[in-house]
ROPA-343340 format. One line per 2 residues: number of its first residue (from 0); their letters; for each residue x, y, z of C-alpha. Coordinates in Angstrom, 1 decimal, decimal comma. Layout:
<nodes>
NUM	a	X Y Z; ... $
</nodes>
This chain:
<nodes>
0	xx	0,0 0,0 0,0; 2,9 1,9 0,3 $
2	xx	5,5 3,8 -2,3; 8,2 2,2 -3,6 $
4	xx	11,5 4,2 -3,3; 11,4 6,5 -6,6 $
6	xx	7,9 5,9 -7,4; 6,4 9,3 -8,6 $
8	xx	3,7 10,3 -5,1; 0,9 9,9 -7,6 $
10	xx	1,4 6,4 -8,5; 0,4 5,3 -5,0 $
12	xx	-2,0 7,9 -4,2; -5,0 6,1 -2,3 $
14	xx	-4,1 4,0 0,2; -5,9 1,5 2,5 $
16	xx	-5,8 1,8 6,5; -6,9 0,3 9,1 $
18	xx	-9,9 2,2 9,7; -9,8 4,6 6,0 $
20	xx	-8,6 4,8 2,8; -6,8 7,8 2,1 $
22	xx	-6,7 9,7 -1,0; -4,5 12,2 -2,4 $
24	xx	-6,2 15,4 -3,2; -5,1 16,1 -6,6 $
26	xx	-7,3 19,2 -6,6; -4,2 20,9 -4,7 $
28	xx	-1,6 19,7 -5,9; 1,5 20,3 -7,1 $
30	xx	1,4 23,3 -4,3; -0,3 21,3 -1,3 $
32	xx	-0,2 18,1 0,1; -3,6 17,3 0,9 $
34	xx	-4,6 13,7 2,4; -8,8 13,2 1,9 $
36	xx	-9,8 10,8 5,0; -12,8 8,6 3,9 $
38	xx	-14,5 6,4 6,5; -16,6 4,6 4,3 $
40	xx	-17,9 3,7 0,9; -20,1 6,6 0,8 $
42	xx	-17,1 9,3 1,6; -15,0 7,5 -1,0 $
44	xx	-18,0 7,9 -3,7; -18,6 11,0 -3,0 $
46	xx	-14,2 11,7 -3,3; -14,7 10,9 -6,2 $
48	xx	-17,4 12,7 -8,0; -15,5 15,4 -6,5 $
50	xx	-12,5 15,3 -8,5; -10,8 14,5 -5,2 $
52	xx	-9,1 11,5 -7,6; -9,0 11,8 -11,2 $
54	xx	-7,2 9,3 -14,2; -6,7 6,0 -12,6 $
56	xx	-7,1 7,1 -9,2; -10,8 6,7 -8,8 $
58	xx	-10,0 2,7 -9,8; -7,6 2,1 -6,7 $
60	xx	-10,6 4,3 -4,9; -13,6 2,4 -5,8 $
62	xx	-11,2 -0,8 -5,0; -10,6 0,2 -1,5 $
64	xx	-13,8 2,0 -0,8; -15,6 -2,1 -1,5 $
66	xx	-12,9 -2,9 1,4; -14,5 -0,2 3,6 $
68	xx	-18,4 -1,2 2,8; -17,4 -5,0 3,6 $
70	xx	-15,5 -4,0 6,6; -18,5 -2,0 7,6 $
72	xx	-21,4 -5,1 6,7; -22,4 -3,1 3,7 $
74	xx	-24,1 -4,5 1,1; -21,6 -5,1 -1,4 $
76	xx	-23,7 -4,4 -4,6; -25,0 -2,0 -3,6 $
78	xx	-22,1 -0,3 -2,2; -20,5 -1,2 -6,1 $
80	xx	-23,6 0,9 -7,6; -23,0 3,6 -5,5 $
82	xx	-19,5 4,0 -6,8; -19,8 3,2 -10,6 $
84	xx	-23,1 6,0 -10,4; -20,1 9,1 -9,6 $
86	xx	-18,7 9,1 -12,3; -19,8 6,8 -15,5 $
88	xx	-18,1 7,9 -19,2; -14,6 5,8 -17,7 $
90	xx	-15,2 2,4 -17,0; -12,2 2,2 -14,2 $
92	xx	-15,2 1,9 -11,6; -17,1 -0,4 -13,3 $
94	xx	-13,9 -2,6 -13,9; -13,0 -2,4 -10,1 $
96	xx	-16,1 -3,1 -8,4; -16,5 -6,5 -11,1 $
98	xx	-13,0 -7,2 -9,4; -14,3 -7,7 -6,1 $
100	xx	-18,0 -8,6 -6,7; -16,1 -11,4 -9,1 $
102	xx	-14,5 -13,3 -6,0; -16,8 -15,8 -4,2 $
104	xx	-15,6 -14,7 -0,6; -17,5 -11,6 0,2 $
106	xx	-15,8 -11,9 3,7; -13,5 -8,7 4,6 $
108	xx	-10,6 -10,7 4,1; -11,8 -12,0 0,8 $
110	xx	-13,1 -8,4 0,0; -9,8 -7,4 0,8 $
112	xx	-7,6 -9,8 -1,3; -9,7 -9,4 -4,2 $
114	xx	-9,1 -5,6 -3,8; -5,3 -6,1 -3,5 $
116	xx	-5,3 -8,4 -6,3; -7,2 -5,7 -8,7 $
118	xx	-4,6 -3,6 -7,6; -1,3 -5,5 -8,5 $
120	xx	-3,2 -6,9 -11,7; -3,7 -2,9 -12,9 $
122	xx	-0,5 -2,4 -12,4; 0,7 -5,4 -14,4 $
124	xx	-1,5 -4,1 -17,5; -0,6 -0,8 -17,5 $
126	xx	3,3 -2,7 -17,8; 2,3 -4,5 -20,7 $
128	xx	0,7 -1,8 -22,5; 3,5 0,9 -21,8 $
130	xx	6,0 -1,6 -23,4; 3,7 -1,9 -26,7 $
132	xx	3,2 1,7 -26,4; 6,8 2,4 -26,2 $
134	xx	8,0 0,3 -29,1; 5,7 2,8 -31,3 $
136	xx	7,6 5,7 -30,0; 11,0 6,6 -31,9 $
138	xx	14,1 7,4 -30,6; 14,4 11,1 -29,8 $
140	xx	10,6 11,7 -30,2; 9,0 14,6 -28,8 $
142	xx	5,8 13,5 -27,5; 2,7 15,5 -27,5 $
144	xx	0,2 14,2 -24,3; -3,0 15,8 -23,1 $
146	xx	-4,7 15,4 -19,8; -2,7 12,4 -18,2 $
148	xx	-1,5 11,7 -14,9; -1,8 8,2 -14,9 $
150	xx	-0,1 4,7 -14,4; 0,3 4,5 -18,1 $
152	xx	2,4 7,4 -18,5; 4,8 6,2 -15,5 $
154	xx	5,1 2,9 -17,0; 5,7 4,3 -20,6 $
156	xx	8,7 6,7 -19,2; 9,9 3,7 -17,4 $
158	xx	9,7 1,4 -20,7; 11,2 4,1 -22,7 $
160	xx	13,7 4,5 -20,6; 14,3 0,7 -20,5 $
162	xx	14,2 0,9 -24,7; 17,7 3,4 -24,0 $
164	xx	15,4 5,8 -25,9; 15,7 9,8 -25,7 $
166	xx	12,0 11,6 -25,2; 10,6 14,5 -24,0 $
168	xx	7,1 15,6 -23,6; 4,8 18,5 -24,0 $
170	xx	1,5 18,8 -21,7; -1,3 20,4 -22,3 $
172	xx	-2,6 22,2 -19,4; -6,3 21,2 -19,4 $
174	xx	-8,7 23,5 -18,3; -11,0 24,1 -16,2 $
176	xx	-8,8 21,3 -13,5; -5,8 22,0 -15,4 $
178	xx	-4,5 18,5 -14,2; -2,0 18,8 -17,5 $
180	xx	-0,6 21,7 -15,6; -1,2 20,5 -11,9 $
182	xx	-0,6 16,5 -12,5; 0,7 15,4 -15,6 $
184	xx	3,5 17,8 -16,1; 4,6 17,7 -12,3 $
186	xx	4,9 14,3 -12,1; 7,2 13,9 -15,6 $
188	xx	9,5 16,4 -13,8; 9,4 14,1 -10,6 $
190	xx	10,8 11,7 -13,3; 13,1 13,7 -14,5 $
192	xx	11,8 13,9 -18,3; 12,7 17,0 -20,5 $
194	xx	9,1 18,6 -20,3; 7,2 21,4 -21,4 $
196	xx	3,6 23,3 -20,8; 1,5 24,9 -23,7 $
198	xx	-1,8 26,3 -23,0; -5,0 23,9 -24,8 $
200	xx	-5,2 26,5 -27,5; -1,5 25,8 -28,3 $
202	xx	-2,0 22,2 -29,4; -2,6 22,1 -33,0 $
204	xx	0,1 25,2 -33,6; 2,6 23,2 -31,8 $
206	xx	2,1 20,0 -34,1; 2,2 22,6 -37,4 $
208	xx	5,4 23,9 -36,6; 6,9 20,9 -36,5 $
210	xx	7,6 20,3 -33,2; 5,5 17,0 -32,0 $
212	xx	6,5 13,5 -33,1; 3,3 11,6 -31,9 $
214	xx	0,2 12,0 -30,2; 0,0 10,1 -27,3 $
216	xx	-2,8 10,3 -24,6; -4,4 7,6 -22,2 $
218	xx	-7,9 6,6 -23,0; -11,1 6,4 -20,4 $
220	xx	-12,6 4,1 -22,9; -12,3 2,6 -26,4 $
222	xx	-15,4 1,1 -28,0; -15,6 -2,0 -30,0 $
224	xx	-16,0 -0,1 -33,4; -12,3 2,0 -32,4 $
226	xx	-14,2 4,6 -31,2; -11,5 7,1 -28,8 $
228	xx	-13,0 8,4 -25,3; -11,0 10,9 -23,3 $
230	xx	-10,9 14,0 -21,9; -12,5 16,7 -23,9 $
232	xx	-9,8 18,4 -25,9; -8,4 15,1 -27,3 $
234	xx	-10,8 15,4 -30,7; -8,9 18,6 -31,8 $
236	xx	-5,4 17,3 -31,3; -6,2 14,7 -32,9 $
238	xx	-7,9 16,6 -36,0; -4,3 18,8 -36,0 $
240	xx	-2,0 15,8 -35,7; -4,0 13,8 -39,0 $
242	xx	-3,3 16,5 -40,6; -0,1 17,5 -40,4 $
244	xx	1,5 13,7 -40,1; 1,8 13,2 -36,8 $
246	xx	0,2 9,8 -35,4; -1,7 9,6 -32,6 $
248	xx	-1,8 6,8 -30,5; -4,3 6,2 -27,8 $
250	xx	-3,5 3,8 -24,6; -6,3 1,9 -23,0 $
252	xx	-5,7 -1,7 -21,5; -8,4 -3,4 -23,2 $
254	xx	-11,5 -2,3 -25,5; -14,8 -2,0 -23,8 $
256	xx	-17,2 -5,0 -24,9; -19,9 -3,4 -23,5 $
258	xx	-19,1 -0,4 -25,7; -20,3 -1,8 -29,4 $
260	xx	-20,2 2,2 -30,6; -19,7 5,6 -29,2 $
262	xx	-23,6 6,1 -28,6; -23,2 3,4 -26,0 $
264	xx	-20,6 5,5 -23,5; -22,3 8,1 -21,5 $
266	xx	-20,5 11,4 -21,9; -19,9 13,3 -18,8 $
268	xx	-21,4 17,0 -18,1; -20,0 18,9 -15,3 $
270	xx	-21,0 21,8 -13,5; -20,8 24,6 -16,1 $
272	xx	-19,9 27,0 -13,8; -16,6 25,3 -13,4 $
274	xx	-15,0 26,9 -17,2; -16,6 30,2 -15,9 $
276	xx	-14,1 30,7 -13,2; -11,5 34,0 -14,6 $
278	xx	-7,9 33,9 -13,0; -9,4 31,3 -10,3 $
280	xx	-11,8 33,3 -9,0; -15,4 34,9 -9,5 $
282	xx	-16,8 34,4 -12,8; -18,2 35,8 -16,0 $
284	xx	-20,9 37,8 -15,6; -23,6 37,6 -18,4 $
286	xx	-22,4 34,2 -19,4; -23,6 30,7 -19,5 $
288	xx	-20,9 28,0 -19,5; -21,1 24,5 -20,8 $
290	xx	-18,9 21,3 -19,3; -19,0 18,3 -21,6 $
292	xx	-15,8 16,2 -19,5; -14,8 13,8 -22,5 $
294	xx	-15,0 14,1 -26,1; -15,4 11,3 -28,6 $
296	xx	-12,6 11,1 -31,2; -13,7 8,4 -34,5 $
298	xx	-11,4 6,1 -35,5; -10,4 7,6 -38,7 $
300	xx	-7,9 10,4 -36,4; -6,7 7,3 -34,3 $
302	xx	-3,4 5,4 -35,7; -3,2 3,1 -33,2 $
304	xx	-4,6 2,0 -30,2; -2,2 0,5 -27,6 $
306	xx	-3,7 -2,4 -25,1; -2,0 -4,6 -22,7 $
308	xx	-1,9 -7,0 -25,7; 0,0 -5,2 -28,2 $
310	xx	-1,3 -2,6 -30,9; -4,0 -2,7 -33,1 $
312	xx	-5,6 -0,8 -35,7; -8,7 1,1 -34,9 $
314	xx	-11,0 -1,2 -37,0; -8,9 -4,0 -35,4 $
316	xx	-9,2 -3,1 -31,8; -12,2 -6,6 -31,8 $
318	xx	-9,6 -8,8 -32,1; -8,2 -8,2 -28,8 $
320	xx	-10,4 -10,8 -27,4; -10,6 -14,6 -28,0 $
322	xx	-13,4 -15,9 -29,1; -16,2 -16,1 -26,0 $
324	xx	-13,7 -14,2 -23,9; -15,4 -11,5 -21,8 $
326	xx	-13,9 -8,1 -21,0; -12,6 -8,2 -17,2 $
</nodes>
């Protein structure tokens, strides 16, 4: 539950206790160092749709929150419900409360080791798929990323690294949370990778002047038809990076079965008044705003999409699976 020496502090950012989990409040950082106690499943849910934890962190959450409600007698399913319902256009949550409701022990201890092993096996993936992901990325490449403090990216410097490949990265800084700015680009520097901040409106001029080798972002959810879900902002790099050359490759550890087609994912709408905010405070006066969290990019702007079983082409990403295999 614990860092490992050298691990960037946002690849271990909720952790189990005795009597919590704890969550690091990415809200505040890179300035603060925030711990969010959460006492039980309903604290951890509501964490969540807070923006408390954000990228893969809600995953570990929603793992460790299902410790909490069986600790606490809960009922498990309905405790699961309750945390897929916070947030519902990535299906981390959905993945991690399967993960324990899966396991036939619905004691704490089998609650508990389910949880752990959702955990490790996350972990594992995100491995696999950062090596894939890193044999598409040349030597020397100056990688273009939006919105993306996540396991992936760790693993992908890591694998990189491995590879004896050069890199750097630009961030976007991703309004209205700015976690480019706050997460993403803080924790490359943790690592130690040559890395730069553009605004969002710098994206596409970036990739036109030649300075972006690839596109590479996470994905909250590919759907069976290649389909691209991520944070909004992803469509329009991708637009500018088709056409100016510049692949784009999308990370996501497996295509979502239950996602035939983009009109089957549930696109996120936040409180507009969150984009009305000027200079971080007050807002515009006279103005509506409006929040849509992910945007949906079609295959046709995706080169590749990157799993923890190699890469595929968009209109190949249904051969991931075996024949009857079910997405876990």
């Amino acid at each position: 539950m614990h860092p490992e020496i050298g691990a960037p502090e946002i690849a271990h950012s909720v952790r189990l206790t005795a009597d919590a989990v704890l969550i690091l409040d990415r809200r505040k950082l890179p300035l603060e160092r925030e711990w969010v106690r959460c006492e039980t499943v309903a604290e951890v849910a509501r964490a969540i749709k807070d923006m408390v934890t954000q990228s893969s962190g809600p995953y570990f959450a929603a793992l460790y929150g299902m410790v909490l409600a069986a600790r606490a007698g809960e009922d498990l399913e309905a405790a699961g419900q309750l945390l897929v319902d916070t947030r519902r256009t990535n299906n981390h949550l959905r993945k991690a409360v399967h993960c324990v409701l899966s396991s036939s022990d619905r004691s704490e201890a089998g609650v508990l080791a389910a949880a752990e092993a959702g955990d490790e096996l996350y972990r594992a993936r995100s491995r696999a798929l950062a090596e894939a992901a890193a044999r598409l990325v040349p030597d020397g490449a100056r990688v273009l990323t939006h919105c993306w403090a996540d396991i992936y990216l760790i693993e992908l410097v890591v694998a990189l690294r491995k590879a004896g490949k050069e890199f750097s990265f630009t961030c976007t800084e991703t309004r209205p949370y700015l976690q480019g700015a706050r997460l993403t680009a803080p924790t490359l520097a943790e690592m130690g990778v040559d890395t730069t901040l553009v605004t969002d409106g710098m994206g596409a001029a970036v990739i036109a002047d030649g300075r972006v080798d690839a596109l590479v972002t996470a994905a909250d959810r590919v759907t069976m038809d290649g389909h691209v879900i991520n944070k909004v902002g992803t469509l329009g790099l991708a637009s500018a990076a088709q056409a100016f050359g510049v692949p784009f490759h999308a990370l996501v550890q497996a295509p979502d079965q239950d996602a035939p087609s983009a009109e089957a994912v549930p696109i996120e709408y936040r409180d507009p008044e969150e984009v009305l905010a000027v200079l971080g405070s007050g807002e515009v006066p006279g103005v509506r705003g409006l929040y849509p969290a992910f945007d949906i990019t079609p295959p046709r702007l995706v080169t590749t999409v990157v799993t923890d079983r190699g890469a595929f082409a968009p209109a190949d990403v249904h051969e991931y699976y075996a024949e009857g295999e079910r997405n876990q």
